[in-house]
C-alpha positions in Angstrom: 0.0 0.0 0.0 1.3 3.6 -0.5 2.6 2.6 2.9 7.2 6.7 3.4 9.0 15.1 -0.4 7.7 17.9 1.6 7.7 21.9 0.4 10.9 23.3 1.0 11.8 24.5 4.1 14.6 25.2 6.4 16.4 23.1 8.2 16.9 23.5 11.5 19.1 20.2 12.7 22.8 19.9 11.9 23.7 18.3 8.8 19.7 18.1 7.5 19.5 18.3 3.7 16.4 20.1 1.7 13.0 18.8 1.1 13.4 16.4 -1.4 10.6 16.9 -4.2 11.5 17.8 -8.0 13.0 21.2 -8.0 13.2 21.6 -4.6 17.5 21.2 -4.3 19.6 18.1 -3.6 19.4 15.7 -0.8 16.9 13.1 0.5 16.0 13.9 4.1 12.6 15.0 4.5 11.6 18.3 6.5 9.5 17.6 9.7 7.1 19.4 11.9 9.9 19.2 14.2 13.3 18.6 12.7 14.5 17.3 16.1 18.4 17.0 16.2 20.9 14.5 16.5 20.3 15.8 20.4 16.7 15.6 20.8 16.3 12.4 22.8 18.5 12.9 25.7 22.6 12.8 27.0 22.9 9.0 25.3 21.2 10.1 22.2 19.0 7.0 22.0 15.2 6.1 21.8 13.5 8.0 24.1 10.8 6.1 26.0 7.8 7.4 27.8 9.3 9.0 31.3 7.2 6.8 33.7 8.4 3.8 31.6 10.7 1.1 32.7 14.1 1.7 30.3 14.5 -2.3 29.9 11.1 -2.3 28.3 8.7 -3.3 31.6 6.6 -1.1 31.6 4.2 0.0 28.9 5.2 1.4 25.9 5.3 5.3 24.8 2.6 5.9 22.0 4.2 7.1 18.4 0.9 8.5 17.4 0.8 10.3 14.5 -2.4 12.4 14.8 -0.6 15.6 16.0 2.0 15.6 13.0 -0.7 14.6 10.6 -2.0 18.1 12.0 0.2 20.1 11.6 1.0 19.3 8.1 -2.5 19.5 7.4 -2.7 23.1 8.2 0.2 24.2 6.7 -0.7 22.2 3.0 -4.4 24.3 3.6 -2.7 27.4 4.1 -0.3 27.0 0.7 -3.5 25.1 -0.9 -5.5 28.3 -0.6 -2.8 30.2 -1.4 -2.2 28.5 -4.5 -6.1 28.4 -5.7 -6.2 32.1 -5.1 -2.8 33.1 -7.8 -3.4 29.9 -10.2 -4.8 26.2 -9.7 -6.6 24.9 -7.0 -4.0 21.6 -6.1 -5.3 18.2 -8.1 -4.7 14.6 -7.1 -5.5 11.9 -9.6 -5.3 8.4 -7.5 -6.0 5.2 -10.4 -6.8 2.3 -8.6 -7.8 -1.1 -9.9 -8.6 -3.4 -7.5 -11.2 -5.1 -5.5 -9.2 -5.0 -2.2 -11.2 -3.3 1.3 -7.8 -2.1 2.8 -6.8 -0.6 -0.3 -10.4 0.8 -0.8 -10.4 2.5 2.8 -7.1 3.8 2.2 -8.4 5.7 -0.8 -11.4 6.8 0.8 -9.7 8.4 3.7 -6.9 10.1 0.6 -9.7 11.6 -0.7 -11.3 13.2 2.4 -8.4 14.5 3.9 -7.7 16.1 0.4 -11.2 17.7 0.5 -10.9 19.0 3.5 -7.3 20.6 2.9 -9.0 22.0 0.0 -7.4 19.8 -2.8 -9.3 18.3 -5.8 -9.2 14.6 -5.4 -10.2 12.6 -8.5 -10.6 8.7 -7.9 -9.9 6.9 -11.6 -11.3 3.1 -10.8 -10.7 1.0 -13.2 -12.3 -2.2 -11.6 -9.9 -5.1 -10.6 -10.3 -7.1 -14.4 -8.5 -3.9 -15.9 -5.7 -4.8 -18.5 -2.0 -3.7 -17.9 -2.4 -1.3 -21.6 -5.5 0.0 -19.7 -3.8 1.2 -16.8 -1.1 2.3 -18.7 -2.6 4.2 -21.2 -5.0 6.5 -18.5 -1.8 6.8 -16.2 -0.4 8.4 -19.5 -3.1 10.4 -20.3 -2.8 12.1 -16.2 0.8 12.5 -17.1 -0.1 14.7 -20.0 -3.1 16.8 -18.1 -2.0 20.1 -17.0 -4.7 20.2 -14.8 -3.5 17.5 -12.6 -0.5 17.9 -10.4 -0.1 14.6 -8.7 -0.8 10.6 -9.5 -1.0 7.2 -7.6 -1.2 3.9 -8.6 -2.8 2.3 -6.1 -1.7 -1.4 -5.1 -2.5 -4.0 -5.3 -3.0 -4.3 -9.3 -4.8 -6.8 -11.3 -3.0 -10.2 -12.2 -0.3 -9.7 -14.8 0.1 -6.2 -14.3 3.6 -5.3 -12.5 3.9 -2.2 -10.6 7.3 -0.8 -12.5 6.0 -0.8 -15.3 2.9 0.6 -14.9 4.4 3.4 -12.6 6.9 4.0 -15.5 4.4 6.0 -17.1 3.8 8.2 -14.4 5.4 11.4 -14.9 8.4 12.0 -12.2 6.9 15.6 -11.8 3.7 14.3 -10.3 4.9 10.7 -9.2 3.8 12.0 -5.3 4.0 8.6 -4.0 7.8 8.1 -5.7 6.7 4.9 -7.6 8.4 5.5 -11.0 11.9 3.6 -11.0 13.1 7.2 -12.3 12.0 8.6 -9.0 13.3 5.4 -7.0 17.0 5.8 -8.8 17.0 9.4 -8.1 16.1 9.0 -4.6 18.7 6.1 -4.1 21.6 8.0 -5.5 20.7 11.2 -3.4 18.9 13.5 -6.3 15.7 15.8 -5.7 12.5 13.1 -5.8 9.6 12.6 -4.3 10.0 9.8 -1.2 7.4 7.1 -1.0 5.3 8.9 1.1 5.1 5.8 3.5 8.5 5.3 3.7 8.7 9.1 4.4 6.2 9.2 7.3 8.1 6.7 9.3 10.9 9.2 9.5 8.8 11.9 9.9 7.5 10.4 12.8 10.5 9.4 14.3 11.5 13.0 14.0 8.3 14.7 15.7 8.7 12.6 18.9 12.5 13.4 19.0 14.0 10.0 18.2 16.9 10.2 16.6 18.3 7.9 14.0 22.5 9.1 13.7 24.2 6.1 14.9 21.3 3.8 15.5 20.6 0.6 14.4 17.6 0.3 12.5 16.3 -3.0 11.2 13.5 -2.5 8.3 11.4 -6.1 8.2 9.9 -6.0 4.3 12.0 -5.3 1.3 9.1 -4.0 -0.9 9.7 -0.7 -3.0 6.7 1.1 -1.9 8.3 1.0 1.7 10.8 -1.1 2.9 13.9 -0.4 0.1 12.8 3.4 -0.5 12.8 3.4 3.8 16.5 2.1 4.2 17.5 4.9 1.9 15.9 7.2 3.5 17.6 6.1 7.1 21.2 5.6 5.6 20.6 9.3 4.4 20.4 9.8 8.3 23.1 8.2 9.4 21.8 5.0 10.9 23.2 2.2 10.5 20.6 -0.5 8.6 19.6 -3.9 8.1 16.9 -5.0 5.6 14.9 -8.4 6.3 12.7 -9.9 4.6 11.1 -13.8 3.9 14.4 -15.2 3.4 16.2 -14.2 6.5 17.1 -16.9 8.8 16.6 -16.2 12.4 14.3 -13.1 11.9 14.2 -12.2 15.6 17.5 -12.5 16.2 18.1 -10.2 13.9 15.2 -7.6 15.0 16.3 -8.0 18.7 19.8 -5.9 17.9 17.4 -3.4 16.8 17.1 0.1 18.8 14.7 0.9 16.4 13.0 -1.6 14.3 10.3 -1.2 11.7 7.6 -3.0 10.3 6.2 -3.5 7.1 5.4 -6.4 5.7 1.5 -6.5 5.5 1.4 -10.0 7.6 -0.4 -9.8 11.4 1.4 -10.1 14.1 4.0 -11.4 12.6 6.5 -9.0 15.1 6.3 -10.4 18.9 7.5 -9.4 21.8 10.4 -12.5 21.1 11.4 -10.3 18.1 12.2 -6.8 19.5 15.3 -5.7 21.9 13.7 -4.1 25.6 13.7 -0.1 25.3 13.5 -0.1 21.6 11.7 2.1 19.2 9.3 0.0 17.4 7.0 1.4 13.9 3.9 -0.4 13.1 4.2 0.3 9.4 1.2 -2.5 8.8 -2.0 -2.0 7.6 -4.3 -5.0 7.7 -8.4 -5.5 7.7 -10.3 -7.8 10.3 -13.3 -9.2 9.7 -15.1 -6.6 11.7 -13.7 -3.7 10.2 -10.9 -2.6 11.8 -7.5 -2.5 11.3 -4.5 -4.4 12.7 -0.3 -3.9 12.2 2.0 -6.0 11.9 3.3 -6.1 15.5 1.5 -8.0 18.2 0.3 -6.2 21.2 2.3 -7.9 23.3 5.3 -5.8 22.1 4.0 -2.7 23.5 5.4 -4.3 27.1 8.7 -4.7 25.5 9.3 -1.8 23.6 10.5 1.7 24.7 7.8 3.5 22.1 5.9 1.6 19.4 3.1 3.3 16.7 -0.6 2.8 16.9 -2.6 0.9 13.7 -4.3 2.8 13.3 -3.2 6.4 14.2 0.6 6.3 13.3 2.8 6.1 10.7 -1.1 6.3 8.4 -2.4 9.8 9.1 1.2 10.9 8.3 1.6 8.8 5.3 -1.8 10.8 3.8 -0.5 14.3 5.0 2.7 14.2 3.3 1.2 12.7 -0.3 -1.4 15.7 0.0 1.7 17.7 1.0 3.7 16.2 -2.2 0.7 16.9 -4.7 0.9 20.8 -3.3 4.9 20.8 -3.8 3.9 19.6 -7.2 1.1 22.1 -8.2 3.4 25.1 -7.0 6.1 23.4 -9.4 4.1 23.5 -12.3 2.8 26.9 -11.7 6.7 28.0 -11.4 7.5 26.5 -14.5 5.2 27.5 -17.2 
């Protein structure tokens, strides 16, 4: 799912590079509500738990919720939204989904809400799950080519036969807001102005509002997929942690994830991360995103964890809320772009 670049800003934490969206400068770091740095959690610089929490992970575990940063980013995207429908066009996001899948669905509906009420256009382009791959590639195209719209998503997953690369080739790299075109995947491995995943993004972002910081940390990323888990290493080697990525063919997963001072999620299975798997004190990010039969929505971490862990994120209410703020934010970047450039 499109589990993590914002409008350029300054940087306030040593060493912190520019937003990282087309024509916004070099560097791959993303600009946070707070920008904490390499200082922010304390004399020992390590993940900072909850003050009336046990630091060997017995007692219960500091919330990374999202909500506030979601906020904040919310208001400022409104703000340059408004701005921008006032001079030249209103800010349009084109999301082309084809698929019959109820996480995916939810995760479109709540896209296009929080776009409406940050005052975006939000057009939904369903093709229904039996869409050919020529289909999909032809519309995404035709997005590419329509001056009236500043940002497109390929939403995942896609119909049988139809690979995500190539699809999300066709995307333009000026309006790829959720950095699925290989062009902006290369660019945003080799350090170039792209826009991040905005998944992949949000972790950090997250990590960065509650102060945690990542120079010098292990970091262990569970899930090699390109919409979070590859994109997501970059992003944390651009910040100086030091990273492992895992995935269905590592042996001994938790004794891998238990080295971990902070360990993220993301591999779309339940539960599969127990409290076995993570190190006591350490920062934990539910990147997961999975339906129940009631309804709801569960991670990928058990709840068990949270007795563990120095800090873990909710499902829902973490790394999700952010994940939507920044690709509204991304499609804004975008719009003010093409108004720039005419």
């Amino acid at each position: 799912m499109s589990a993590t670049s914002p409008a350029p800003s300054p940087a306030t934490g040593p060493g912190t590079a520019p937003a990282t969206g087309p024509g916004t400068g070099p560097g791959t770091r993303p600009v946070t509500g707070s920008d904490a740095g390499p200082d922010a959690t304390g004399p020992d610089n390590g993940p900072r738990a909850r003050p009336d929490a046990d630091a060997d992970g017995d007692g219960p575990a500091a919330s990374l919720s999202g909500k506030a940063l979601a906020a904040e980013l919310r208001t400022e995207l409104a703000a340059r939204a408004a701005d921008l429908a006032a001079t030249a066009d209103r800010p349009h996001l084109a999301v082309v989904t084809a698929t019959a899948d109820e996480s995916s669905a939810w995760y479109v509906r709540s896209i296009a809400r929080a776009a409406g009420k940050a005052g975006l256009d939000c057009t939904v382009v369903d093709l229904g799950p039996d869409a050919a791959a020529p289909a999909l590639r032809i519309r995404l195209a035709e997005l590419s080519a329509d001056p009236a719209v500043h940002g497109i998503i390929l939403q995942t997953p896609l119909p049988d036969g139809a690979r995500l690369d190539d699809l999300a080739s066709a995307i333009d790299p000026a309006k790829d807001v959720d950095g699925a075109n290989p062009l902006s995947l290369g660019r945003l491995a080799a350090g170039l102005p792209a826009f991040a995943p905005a998944t992949a993004e949000a972790v950090v972002a997250l990590l960065d509002h509650h102060g945690i910081a990542l120079s010098g940390r292990r970091a262990v990323v569970v899930g090699r997929s390109t919409v979070v888990g590859k994109p997501l290493a970059h992003l944390l080697l651009d910040r100086d942690a030091t990273v492992t990525v895992c995935h269905s063919r590592t042996a001994d997963l938790a004794a891998v994830t238990r080295d971990a001072e902070v360990l993220i999620a993301a591999v779309g299975r339940p539960g599969l991360v127990t409290a076995g798997h993570v190190r006591p004190g350490a920062v934990v990010v539910d990147v997961g995103t999975n339906p129940t039969d009631d309804g709801g929505l569960v991670g990928d971490v058990h709840p068990d964890v949270a007795h563990v862990a120095g800090s873990l994120s909710p499902v829902p209410g973490g790394v999700g809320p952010v994940t939507t703020a920044l690709l509204l934010r991304h499609t804004v970047d975008a719009a003010a772009t093409a108004v720039r450039t005419r």
